[in-house]
DSSP file (Angstrom, degrees, kcal/mol; ACC not computed):
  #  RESIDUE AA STRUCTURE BP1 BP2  ACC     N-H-->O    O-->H-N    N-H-->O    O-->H-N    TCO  KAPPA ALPHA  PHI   PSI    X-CA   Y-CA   Z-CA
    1    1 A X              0   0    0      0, 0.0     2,-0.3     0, 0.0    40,-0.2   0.000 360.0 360.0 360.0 -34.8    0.3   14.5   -3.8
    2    2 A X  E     +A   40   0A   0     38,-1.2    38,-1.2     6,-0.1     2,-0.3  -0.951 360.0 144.5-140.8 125.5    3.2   15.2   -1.5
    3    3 A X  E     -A   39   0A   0     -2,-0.3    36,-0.2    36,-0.2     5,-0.1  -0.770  45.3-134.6-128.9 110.6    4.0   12.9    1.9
    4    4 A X  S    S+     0   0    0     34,-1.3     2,-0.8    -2,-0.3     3,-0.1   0.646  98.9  71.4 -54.7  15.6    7.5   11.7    3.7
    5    5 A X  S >  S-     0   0    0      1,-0.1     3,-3.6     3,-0.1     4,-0.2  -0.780  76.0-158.8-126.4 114.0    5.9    8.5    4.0
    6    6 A X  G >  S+     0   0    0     -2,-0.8     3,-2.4     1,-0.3    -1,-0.1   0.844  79.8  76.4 -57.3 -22.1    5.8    6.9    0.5
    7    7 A X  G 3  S+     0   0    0      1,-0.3    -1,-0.3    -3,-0.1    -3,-0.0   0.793 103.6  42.2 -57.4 -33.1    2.9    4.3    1.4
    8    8 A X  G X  S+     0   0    0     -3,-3.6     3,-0.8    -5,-0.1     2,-0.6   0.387  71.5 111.3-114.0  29.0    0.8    7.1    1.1
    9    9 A X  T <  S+     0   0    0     -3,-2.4    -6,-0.0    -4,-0.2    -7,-0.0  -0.833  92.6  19.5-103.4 139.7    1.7    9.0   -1.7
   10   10 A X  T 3  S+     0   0    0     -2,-0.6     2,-0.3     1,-0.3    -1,-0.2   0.691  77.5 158.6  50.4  41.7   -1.9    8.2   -4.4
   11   11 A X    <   -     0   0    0     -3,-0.8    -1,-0.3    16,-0.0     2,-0.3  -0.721  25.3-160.1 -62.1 125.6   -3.9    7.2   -1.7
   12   12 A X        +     0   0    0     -2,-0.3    16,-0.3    13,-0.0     2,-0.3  -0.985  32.9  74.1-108.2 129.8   -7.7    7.7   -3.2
   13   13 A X        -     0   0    0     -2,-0.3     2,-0.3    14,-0.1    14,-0.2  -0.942  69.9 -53.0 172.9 178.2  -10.7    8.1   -1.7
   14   14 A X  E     -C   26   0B   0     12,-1.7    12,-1.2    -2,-0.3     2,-0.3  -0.865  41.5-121.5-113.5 156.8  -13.2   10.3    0.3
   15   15 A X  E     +C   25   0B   0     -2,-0.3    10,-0.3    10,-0.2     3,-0.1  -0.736  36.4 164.9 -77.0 139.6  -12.6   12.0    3.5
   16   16 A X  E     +     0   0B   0      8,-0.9     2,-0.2     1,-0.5    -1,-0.2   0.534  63.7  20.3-101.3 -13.4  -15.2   10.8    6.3
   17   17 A X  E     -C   24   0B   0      7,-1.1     7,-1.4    -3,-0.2    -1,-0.5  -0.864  55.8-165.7-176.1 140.5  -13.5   12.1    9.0
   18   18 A X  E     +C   23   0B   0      5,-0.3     5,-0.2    -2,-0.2     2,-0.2  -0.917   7.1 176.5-128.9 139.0  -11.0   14.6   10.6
   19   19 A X        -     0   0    0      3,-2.3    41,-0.2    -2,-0.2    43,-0.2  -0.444  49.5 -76.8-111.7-165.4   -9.6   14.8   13.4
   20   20 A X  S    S+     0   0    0      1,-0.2    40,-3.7    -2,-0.2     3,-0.1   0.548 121.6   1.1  57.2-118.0   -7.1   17.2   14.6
   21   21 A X  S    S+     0   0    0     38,-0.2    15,-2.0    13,-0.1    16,-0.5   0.027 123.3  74.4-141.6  10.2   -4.3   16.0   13.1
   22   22 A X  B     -E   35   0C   0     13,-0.2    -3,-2.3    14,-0.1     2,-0.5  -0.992  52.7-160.5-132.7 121.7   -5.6   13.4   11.4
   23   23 A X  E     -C   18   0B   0     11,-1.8    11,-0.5    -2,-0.4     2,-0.3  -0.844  14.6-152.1 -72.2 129.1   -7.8   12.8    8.1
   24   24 A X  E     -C   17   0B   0     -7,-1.4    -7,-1.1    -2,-0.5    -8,-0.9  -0.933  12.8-167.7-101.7 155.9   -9.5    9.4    7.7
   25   25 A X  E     -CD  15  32B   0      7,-1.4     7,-1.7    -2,-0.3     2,-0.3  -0.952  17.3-142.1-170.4 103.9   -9.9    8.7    4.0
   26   26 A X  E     +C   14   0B   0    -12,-1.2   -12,-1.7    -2,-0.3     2,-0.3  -0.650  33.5 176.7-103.8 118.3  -12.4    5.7    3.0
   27   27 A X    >   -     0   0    0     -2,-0.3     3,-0.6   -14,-0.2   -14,-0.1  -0.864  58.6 -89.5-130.4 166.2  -10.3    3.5   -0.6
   28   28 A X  T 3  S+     0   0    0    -16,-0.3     3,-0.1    -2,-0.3   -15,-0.1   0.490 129.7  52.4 -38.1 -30.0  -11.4    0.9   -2.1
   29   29 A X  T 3  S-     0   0    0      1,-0.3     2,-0.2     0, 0.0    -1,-0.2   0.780 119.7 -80.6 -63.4 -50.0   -9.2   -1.2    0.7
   30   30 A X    <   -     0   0    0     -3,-0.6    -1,-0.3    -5,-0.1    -5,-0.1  -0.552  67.0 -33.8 149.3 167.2  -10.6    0.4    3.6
   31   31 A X        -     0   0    0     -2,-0.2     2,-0.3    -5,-0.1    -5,-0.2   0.111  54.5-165.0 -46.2 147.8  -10.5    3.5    5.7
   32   32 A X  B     -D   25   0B   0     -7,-1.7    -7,-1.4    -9,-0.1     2,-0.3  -0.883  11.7-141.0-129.6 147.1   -6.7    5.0    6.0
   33   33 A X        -     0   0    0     -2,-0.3     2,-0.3    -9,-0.3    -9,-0.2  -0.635  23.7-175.9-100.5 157.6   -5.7    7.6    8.7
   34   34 A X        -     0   0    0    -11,-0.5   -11,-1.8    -2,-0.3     2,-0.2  -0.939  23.7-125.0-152.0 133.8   -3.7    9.9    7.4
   35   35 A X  B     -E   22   0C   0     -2,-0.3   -13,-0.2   -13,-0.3    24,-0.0  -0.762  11.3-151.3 -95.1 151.1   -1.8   13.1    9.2
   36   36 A X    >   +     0   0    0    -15,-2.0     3,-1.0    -2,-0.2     2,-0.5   0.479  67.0 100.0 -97.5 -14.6   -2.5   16.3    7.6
   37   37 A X  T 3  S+     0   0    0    -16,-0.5    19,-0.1     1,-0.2     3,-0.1  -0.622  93.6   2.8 -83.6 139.3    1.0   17.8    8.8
   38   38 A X  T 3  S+     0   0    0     -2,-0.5   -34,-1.3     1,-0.4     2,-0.3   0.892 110.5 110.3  70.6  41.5    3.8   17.8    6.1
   39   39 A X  E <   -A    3   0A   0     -3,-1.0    16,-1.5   -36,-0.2     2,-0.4  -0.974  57.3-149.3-135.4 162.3    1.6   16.5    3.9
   40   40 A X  E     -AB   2  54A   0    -38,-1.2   -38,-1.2    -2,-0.3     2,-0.3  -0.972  17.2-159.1-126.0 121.6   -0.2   18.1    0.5
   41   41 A X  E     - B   0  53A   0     12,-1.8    12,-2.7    -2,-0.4     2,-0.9  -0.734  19.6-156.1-113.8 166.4   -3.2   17.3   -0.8
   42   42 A X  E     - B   0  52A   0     -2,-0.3     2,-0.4    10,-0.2    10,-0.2  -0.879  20.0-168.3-114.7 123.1   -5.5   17.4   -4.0
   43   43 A X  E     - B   0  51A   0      8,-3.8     8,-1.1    -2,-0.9     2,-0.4  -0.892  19.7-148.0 -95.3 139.7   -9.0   17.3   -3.4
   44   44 A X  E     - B   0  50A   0     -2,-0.4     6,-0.3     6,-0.2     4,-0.2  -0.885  26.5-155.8 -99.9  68.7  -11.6   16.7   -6.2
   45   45 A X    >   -     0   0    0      4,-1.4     2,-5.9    -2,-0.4     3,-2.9  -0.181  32.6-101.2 -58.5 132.9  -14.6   19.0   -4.7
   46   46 A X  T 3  S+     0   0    0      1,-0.3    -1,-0.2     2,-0.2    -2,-0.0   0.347 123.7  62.2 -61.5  35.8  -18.0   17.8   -6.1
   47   47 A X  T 3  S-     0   0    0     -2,-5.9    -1,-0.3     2,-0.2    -2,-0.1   0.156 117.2-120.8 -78.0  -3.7  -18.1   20.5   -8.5
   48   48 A X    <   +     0   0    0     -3,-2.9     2,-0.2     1,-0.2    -2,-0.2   0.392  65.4 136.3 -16.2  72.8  -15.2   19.0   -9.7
   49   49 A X        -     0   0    0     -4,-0.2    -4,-1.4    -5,-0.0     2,-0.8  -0.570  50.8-128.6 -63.8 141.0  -12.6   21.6   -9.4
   50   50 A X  E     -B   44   0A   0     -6,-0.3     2,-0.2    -2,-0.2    -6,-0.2  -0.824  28.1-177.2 -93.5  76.6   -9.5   20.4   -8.1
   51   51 A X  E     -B   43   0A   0     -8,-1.1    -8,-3.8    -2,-0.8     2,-0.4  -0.749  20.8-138.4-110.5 156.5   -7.7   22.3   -5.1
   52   52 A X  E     -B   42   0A   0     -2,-0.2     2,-0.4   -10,-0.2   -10,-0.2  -0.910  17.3-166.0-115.2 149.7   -4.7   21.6   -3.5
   53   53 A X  E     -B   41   0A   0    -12,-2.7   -12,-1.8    -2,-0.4     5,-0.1  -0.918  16.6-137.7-119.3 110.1   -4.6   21.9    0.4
   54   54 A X  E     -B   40   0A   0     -2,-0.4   -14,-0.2   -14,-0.2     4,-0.1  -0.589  19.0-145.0 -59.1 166.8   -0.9   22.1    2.8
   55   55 A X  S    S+     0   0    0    -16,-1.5    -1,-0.2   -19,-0.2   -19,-0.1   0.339  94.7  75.7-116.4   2.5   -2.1   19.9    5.2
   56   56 A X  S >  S+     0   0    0    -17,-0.4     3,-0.7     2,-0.2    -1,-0.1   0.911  96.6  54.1 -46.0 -62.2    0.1   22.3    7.6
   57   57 A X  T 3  S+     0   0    0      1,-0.2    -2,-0.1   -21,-0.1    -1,-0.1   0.512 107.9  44.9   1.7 -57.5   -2.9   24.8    7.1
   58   58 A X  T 3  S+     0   0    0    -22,-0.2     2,-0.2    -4,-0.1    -1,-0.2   0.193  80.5 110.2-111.7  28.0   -5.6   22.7    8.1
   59   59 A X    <   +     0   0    0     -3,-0.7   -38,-0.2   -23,-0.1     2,-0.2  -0.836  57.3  69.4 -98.3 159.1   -4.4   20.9   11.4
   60   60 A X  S    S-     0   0    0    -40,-3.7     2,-0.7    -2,-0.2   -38,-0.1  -0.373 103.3 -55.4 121.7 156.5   -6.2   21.9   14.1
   61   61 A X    >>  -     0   0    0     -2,-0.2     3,-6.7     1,-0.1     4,-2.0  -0.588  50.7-120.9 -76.8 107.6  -10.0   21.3   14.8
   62   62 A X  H 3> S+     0   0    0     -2,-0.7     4,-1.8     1,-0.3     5,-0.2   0.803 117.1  49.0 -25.0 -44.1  -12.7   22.4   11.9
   63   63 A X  H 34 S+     0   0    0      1,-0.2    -1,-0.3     2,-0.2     4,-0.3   0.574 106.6  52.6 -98.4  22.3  -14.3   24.6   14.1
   64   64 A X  H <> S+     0   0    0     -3,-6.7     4,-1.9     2,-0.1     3,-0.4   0.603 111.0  49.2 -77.0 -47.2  -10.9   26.3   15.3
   65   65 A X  H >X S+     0   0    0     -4,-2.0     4,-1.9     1,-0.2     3,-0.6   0.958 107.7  55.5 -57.0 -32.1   -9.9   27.0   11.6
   66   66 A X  H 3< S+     0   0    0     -4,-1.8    -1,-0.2    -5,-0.2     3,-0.2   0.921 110.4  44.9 -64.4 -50.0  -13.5   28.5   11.1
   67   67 A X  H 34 S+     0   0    0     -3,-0.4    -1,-0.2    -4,-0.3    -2,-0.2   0.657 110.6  55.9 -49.1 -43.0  -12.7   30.9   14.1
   68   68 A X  H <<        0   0    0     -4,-1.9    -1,-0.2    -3,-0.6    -2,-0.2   0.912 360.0 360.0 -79.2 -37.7   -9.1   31.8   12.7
   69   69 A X     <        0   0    0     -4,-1.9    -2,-0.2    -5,-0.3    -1,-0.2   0.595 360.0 360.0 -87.5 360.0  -10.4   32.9    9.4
């Protein structure tokens, strides 16, 4: 939704893997890395509800954020 780098602004896809700092993001082109800082994203959760994520928020390693909250 949100980037400074315009290449990536309605990149679509699924996440397959995070790192970090990093999302990987599988499109119809082929996996994209992505940094999650200074970035906002809309996720489509397979309920499909729609949340939006800073990506400020979530760097850091999944099972550090689990720890923080």
């Amino acid at each position: 939704m949100s980037s400074p780098n315009l290449p990536e602004l309605g990149i679509k896809g699924k996440v397959i893997y995070e790192t970090k700092n990093m999302l990987v993001i599988r499109t119809s082109k082929g996996d994209v890395r992505v940094p999650k800082d200074k970035r906002l994203f809309l996720f489509r959760l397979p309920s499909g509800k729609r949340v939006i994520v800073l990506g400020d928020k979530v760097v850091g390693r999944p099972e550090e954020r689990v720890k923080r909250s």
